[in-house]
C-alpha positions as CSV (number, residue, x, y, z in Angstrom):
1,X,10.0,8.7,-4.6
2,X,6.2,8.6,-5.9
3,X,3.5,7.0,-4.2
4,X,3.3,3.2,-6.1
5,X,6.9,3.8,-7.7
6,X,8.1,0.0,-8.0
7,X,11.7,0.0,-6.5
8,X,12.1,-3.6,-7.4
9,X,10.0,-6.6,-8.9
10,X,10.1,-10.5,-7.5
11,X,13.2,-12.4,-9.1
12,X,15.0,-9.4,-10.7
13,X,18.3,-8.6,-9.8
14,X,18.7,-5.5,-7.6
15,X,20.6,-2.7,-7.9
16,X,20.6,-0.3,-5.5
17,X,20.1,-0.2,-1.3
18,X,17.2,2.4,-0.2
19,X,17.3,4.7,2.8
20,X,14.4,6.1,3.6
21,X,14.1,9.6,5.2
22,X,10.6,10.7,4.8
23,X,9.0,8.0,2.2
24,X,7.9,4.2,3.1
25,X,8.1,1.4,1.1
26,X,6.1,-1.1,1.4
27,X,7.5,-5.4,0.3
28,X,4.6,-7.4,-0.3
29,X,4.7,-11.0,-1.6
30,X,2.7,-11.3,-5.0
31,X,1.4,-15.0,-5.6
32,X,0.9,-16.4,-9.1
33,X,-2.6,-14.9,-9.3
34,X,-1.5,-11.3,-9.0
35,X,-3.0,-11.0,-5.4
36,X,-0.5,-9.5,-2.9
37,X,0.0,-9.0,0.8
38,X,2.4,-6.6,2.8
39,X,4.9,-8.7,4.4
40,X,6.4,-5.5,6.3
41,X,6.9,-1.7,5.9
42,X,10.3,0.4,5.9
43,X,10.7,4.1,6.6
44,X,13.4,6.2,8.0
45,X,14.8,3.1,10.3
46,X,16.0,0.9,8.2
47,X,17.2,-0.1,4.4
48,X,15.3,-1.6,1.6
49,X,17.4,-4.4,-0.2
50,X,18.9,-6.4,2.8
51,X,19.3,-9.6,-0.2
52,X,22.2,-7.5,-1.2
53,X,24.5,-7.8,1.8
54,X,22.8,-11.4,2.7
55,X,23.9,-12.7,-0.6
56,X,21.1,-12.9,-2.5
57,X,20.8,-10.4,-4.8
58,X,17.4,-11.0,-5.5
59,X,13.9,-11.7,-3.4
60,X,10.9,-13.3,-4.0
61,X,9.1,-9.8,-2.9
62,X,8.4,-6.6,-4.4
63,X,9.2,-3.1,-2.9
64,X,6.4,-0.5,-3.6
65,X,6.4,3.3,-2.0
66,X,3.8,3.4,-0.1
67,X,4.4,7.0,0.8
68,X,5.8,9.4,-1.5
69,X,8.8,11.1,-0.1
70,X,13.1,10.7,-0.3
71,X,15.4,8.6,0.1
72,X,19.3,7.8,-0.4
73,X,20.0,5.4,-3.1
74,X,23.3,3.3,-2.9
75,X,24.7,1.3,-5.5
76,X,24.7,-2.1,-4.7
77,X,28.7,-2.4,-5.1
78,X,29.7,0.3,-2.1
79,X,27.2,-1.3,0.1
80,X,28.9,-4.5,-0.3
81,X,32.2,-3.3,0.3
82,X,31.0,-1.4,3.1
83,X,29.6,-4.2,4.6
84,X,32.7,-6.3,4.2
85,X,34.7,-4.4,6.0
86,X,32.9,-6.4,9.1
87,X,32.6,-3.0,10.9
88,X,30.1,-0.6,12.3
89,X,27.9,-0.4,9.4
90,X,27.6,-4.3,9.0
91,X,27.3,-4.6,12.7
92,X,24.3,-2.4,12.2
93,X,23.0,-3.5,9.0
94,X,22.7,-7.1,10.2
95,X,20.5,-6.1,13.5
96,X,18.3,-4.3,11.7
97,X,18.1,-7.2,9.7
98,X,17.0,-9.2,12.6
99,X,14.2,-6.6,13.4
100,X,13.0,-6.5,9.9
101,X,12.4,-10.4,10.0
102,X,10.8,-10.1,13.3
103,X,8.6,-7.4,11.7
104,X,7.7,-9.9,9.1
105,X,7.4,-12.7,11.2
106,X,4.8,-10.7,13.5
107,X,2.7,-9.5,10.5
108,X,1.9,-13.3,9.7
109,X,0.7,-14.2,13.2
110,X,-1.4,-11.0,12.9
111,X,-3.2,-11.5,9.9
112,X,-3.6,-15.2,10.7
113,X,-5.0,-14.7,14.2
114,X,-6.3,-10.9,14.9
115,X,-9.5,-9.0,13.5
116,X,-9.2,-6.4,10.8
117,X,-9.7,-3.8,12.9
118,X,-6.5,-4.9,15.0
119,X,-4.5,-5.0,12.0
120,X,-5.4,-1.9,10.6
121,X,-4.6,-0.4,13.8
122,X,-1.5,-1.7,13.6
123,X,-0.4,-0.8,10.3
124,X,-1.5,3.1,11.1
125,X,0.4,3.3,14.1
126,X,3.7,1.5,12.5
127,X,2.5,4.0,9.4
128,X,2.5,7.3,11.1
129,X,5.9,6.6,13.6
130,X,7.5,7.0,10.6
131,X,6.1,10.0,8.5
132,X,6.0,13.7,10.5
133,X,2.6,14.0,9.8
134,X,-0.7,12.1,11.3
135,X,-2.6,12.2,7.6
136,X,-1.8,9.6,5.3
137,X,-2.6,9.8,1.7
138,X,-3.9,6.7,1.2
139,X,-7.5,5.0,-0.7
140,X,-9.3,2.4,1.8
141,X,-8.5,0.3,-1.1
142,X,-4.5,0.3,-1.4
143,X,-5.0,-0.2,2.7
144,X,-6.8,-3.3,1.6
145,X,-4.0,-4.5,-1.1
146,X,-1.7,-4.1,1.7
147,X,-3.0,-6.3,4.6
148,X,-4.3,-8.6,1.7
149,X,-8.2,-8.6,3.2
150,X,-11.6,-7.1,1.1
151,X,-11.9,-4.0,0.8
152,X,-15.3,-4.2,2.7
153,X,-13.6,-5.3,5.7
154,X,-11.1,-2.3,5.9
155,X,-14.2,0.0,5.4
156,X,-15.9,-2.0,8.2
157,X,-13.2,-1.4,10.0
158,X,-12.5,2.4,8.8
159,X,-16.3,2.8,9.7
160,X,-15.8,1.6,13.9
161,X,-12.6,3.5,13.8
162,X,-13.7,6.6,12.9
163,X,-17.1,6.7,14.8
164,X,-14.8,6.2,18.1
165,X,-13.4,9.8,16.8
166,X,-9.7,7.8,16.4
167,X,-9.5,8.4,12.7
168,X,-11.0,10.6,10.3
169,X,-11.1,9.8,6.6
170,X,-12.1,11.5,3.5
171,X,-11.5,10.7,-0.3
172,X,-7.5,9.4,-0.4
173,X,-6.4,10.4,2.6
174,X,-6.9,9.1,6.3
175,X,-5.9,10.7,8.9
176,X,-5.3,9.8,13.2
177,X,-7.2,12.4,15.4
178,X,-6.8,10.1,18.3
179,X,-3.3,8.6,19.2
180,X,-3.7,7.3,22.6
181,X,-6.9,5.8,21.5
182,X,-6.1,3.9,18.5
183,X,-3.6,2.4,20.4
184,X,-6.4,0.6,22.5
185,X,-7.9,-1.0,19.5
186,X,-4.2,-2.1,18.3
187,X,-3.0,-6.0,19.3
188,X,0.1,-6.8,21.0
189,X,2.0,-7.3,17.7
190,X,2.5,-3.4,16.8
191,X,3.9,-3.4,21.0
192,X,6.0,-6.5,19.9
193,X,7.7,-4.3,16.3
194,X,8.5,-1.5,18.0
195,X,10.1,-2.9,21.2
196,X,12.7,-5.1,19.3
197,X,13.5,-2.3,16.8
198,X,14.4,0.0,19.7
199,X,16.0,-3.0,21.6
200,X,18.5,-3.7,18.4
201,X,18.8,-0.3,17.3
202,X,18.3,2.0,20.3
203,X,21.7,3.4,19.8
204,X,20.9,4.6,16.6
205,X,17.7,6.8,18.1
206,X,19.9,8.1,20.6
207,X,22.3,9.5,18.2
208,X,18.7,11.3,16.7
209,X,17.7,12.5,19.4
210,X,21.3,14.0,20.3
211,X,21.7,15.7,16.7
C-alpha cells in the first residue's frame, strides 16, 4: 500500500476488509467543501471496513494510507461468512469494533477541547505504536489535513516540540527522539485509546507476544 492510496471513497460500496501489518490507514470524514478531518487511525490491531460485517456496506468516511506499508485484503463475501458463523473471529471483530468507536469518540473530545500541541502528541504516539520505526514520513502539512487544524498551528506546535528535543523534523519526515517525553506533552485521550484497545483485545497481544 502507497502513502495516500485511497482504499475507499464516502458512499461507495466496499469491497474488500484490510489488515494491516506494517501500513496505517488513516478514515477521515470529508464535508461538502472538500475539507477533511481524521476521525481515527488503523494499523496492525485492527481491520479497515467494519461497515461490512455491521451491515452497511458503505460509510460516510474515506480510508487513506497514511503509511505506506502491507496489508491482507479479504473479499468482502468470506469475511461475511466468517463472521456469521458467530464464532471466535466475530467475537473478536465486534470488540475491536467497540475500541475503534471509542477511538473515534475520543478524537472528537480532543480536538474540541485540547491544544494542538496535545493533539499532535497524541496522534505521534498512537502513530508510532504501530509502525517499527520512530520516523515517520510525513509533511507538517498532511499532519495538518489529518487533525483538520492550519497548518501554522502544527508548525507552532512542531516548533515547541522539537525545541524540547522530543521530536526532530526535516523536509517529509518527522521523527520521535524523546519517548518518555512526548508523552508529557500528550492529554489523557492517547492514555484513554490505548487502555480500552488492550482491555478488549489483550488476548490478542498475548498471543504476539507468545509467537
Amino acid at each position: 500500500m502507497l502513502l495516500g492510496e485511497m482504499l475507499y471513497e464516502p458512499g461507495r460500496q466496499l469491497k474488500h476488509a484490510y489488515f494491516p501489518t506494517t501500513t496505517i490507514v488513516s478514515l477521515h470524514y470529508v464535508m461538502e467543501s472538500g475539507a477533511s478531518a481524521e476521525t481515527a487511525g488503523v494499523g496492525n490491531e485492527g481491520v479497515v471496513g467494519v461497515a461490512l460485517f455491521m451491515g452497511g456496506d458503505t460509510t460516510p468516511s474515506s480510508a487513506v494510507v497514511q503509511t505506506a506499508g502491507y496489508a491482507y485484503r479479504l473479499e468482502r463475501q468470506f469475511l461475511k461468512q466468517e463472521f456469521d458463523r458467530a464464532g471466535s473471529m466475530q467475537r473478536l471483530l465486534l470488540r475491536y469494533t467497540q475500541a475503534l468507536i471509542t477511538q473515534i469518540g475520543q478524537t472528537v473530545v480532543c480536538n474540541r477541547y485540547h491544544s494542538v500541541e496535545q493533539q499532535l502528541s497524541r496522534w505521534l504516539l498512537l502513530t508510532i505504536d504501530r509502525v517499527p520505526s520512530r520516523e515517520l514520513v510525513m509533511t507538517q502539512e498532511l499532519v495538518a489535513g489529518m487533525l483538520g487544524v492550519r497548518r501554522e498551528s502544527i508548525t507552532e506546535a512542531v516548533r515547541r516540540l522539537q525545541q524540547a528535543g522530543f521530536i526532530r523534523c526535516r523536509r517529509g519526515h518527522i521523527a520521535v527522539m524523546d519517548r518518555g517525553g512526548l508523552e508529557t506533552c500528550v492529554c489523557e485521550c492517547y492514555e484513554v485509546v490505548k487502555k480500552e484497545l488492550s482491555r478488549l483485545l489483550s488476548d490478542v497481544f498475548r498471543q504476539r507476544v507468545a509467537a
